[in-house]
C-alpha positions as CSV (number, residue, x, y, z in Angstrom):
1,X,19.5,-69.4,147.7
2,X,21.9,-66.7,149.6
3,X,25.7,-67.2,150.6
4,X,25.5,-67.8,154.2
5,X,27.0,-70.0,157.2
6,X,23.5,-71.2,158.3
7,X,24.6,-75.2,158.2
8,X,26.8,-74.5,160.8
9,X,25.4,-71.6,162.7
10,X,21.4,-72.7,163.1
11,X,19.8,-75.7,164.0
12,X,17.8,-78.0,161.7
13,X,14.6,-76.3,162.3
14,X,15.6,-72.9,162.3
15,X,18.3,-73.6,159.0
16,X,14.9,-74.8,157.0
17,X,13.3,-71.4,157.4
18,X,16.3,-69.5,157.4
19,X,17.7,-70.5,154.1
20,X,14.6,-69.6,151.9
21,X,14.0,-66.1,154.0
22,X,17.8,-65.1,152.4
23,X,17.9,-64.4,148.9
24,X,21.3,-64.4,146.7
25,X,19.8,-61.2,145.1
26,X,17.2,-58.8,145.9
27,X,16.1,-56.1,143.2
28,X,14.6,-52.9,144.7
29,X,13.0,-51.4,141.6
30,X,10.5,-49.9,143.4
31,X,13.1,-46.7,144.4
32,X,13.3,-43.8,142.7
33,X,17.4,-44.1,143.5
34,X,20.4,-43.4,141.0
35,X,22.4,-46.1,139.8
36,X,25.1,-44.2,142.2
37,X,24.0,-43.0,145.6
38,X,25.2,-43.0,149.3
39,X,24.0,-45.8,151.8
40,X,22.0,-43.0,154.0
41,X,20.4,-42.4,150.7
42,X,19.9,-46.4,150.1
43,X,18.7,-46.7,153.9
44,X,16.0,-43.6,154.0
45,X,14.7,-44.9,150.3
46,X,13.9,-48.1,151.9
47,X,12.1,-46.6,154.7
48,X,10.1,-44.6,152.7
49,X,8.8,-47.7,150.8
50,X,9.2,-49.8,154.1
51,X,6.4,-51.7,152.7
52,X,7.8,-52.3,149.4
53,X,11.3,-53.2,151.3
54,X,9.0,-56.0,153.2
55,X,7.7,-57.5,150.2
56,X,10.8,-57.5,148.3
57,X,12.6,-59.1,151.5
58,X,10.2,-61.8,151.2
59,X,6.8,-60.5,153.4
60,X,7.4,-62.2,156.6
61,X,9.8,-59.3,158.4
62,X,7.8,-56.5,160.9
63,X,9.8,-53.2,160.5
64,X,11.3,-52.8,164.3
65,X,13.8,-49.4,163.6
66,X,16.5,-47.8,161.5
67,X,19.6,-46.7,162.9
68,X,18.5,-49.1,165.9
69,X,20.8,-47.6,168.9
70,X,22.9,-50.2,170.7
71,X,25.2,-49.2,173.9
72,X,27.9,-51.2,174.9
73,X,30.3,-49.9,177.7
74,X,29.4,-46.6,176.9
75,X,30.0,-46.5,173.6
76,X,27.0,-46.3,171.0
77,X,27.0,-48.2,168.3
78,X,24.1,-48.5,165.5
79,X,22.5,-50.8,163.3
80,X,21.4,-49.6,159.7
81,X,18.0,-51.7,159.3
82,X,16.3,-53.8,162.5
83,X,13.8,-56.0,161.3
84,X,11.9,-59.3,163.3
85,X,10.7,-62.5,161.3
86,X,7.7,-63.6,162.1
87,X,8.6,-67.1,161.3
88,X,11.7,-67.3,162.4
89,X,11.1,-65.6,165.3
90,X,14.3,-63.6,165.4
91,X,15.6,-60.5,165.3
92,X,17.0,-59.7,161.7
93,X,20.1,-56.8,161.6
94,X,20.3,-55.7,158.5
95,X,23.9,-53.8,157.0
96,X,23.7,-51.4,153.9
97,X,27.1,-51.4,151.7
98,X,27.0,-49.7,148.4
99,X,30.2,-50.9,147.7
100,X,31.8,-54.6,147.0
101,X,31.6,-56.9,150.1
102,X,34.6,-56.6,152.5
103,X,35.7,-59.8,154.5
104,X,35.7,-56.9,157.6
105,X,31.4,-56.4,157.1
106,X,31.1,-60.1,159.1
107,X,33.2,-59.1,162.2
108,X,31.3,-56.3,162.9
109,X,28.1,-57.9,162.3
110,X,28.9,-60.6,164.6
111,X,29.3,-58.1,167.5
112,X,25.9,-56.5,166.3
113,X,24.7,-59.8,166.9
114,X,25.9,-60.7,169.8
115,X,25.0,-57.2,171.1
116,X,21.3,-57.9,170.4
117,X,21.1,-61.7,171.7
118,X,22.8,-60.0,175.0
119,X,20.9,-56.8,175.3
120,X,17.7,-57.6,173.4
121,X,16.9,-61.1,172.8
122,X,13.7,-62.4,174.8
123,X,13.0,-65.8,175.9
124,X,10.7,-66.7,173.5
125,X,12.4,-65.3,170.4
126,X,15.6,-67.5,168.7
127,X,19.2,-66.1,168.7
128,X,19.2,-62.7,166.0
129,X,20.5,-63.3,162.2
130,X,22.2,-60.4,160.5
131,X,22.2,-59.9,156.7
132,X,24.7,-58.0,154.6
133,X,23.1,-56.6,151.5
134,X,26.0,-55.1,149.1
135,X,26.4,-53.7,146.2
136,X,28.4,-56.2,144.5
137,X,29.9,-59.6,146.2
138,X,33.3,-62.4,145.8
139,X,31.4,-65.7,146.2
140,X,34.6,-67.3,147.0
141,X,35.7,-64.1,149.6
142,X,32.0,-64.3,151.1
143,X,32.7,-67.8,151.7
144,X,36.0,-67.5,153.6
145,X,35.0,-64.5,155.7
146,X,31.9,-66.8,156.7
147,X,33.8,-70.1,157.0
148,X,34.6,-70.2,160.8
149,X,31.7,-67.5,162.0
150,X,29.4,-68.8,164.7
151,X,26.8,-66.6,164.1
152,X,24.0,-66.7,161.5
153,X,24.6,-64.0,158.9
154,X,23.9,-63.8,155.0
155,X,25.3,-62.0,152.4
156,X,23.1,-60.7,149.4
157,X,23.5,-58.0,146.6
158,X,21.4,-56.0,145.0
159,X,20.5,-53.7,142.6
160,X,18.3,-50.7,141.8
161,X,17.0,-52.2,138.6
162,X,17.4,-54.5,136.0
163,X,19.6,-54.1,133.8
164,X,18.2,-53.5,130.2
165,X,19.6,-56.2,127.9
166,X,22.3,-55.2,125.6
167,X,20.0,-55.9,122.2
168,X,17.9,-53.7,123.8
169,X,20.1,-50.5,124.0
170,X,19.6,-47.5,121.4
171,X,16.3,-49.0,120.5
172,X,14.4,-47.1,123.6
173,X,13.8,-43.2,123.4
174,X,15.7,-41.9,126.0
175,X,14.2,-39.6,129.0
176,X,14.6,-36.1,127.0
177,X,12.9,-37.8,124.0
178,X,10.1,-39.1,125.9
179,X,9.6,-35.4,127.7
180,X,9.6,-33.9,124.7
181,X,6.8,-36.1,123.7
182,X,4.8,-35.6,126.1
183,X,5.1,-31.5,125.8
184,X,3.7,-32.3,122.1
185,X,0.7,-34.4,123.6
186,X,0.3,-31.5,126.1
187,X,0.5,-28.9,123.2
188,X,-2.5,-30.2,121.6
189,X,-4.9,-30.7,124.4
């Protein structure tokens, strides 16, 4: 289950389907990303696999926008990854951090949030969640920078791909032994 303020910031109903749709970790193996790359990289990866990125997120999210333009006194301001739940019936902002999370990410998520419910929000849809998805995470910083929030927001890591197990290192050809493989294979044909 994901780090997040949802027993204080949801109600009942919407905390039960809330919880689940947040995961502690989310692996996005299906990229074709570098261990180290930029969060505009991270963000136009995702959208090209949008439907991977929807099944990894759990299935129930409909893709709404990237860079999702909000204007607020004149000023614009943008949101990396817009998604809706289905269930939930809420909108679903979504930050990209490549870095460790900083206590500062939930501030401006909040106003995200409440720049939605005020501009965006319907009648018929519940007040919008925001997700932080980071690199790397402090349970115990997470947990103060979310301790007095008011609105619904989760934090999650995650990472490209798994890591291979230590016992496992040196006893898998690495990718210029594997090419040159392959030209032998081709050779022969």
């Amino acid at each position: 289950m994901g780090q997040s303020n949802f027993d204080k910031a949801l109600t009942p109903e919407l905390r039960a389907q809330a919880k689940p749709a947040v995961k502690d970790e989310y692996t996005f193996d299906f990229l074709e990303l570098a261990e180290e790359h930029g969060e505009l990289e991270l963000e136009r990866a995702l959208i090209g696999k949008i439907e991977y990125f929807r099944r990894a997120m759990g299935g129930m999210f409909a893709f709404m926008g990237s860079q999702y333009r909000l204007e607020v006194d004149g000023d614009e301001y943008f949101i990396d990854l817009l998604l809706f739940h289905r269930r939930l019936k809420a909108l679903v902002a979504i930050k990209l951090k490549i870095g460790k999370f900083m206590p500062e990410f939930v501030g401006k998520m909040q106003f995200y949030l409440t720049a939605l419910d005020r501009q965006v929000w319907q009648e018929d849809v519940n007040p919008s969640i925001g997700i932080i998805l980071c690199k790397d995470k402090n349970r115990t910083v997470v947990e103060y920078a979310l301790h007095d929030t008011g609105k619904p927001i989760g934090v999650a890591t995650y990472e490209i791909t798994r890591t291979l197990p230590k016992e496992l290192h040196g006893q898998l050809p690495t990718p210029q032994e594997i090419a040159r493989l392959l030209e032998g294979i081709e050779g022969k044909e």
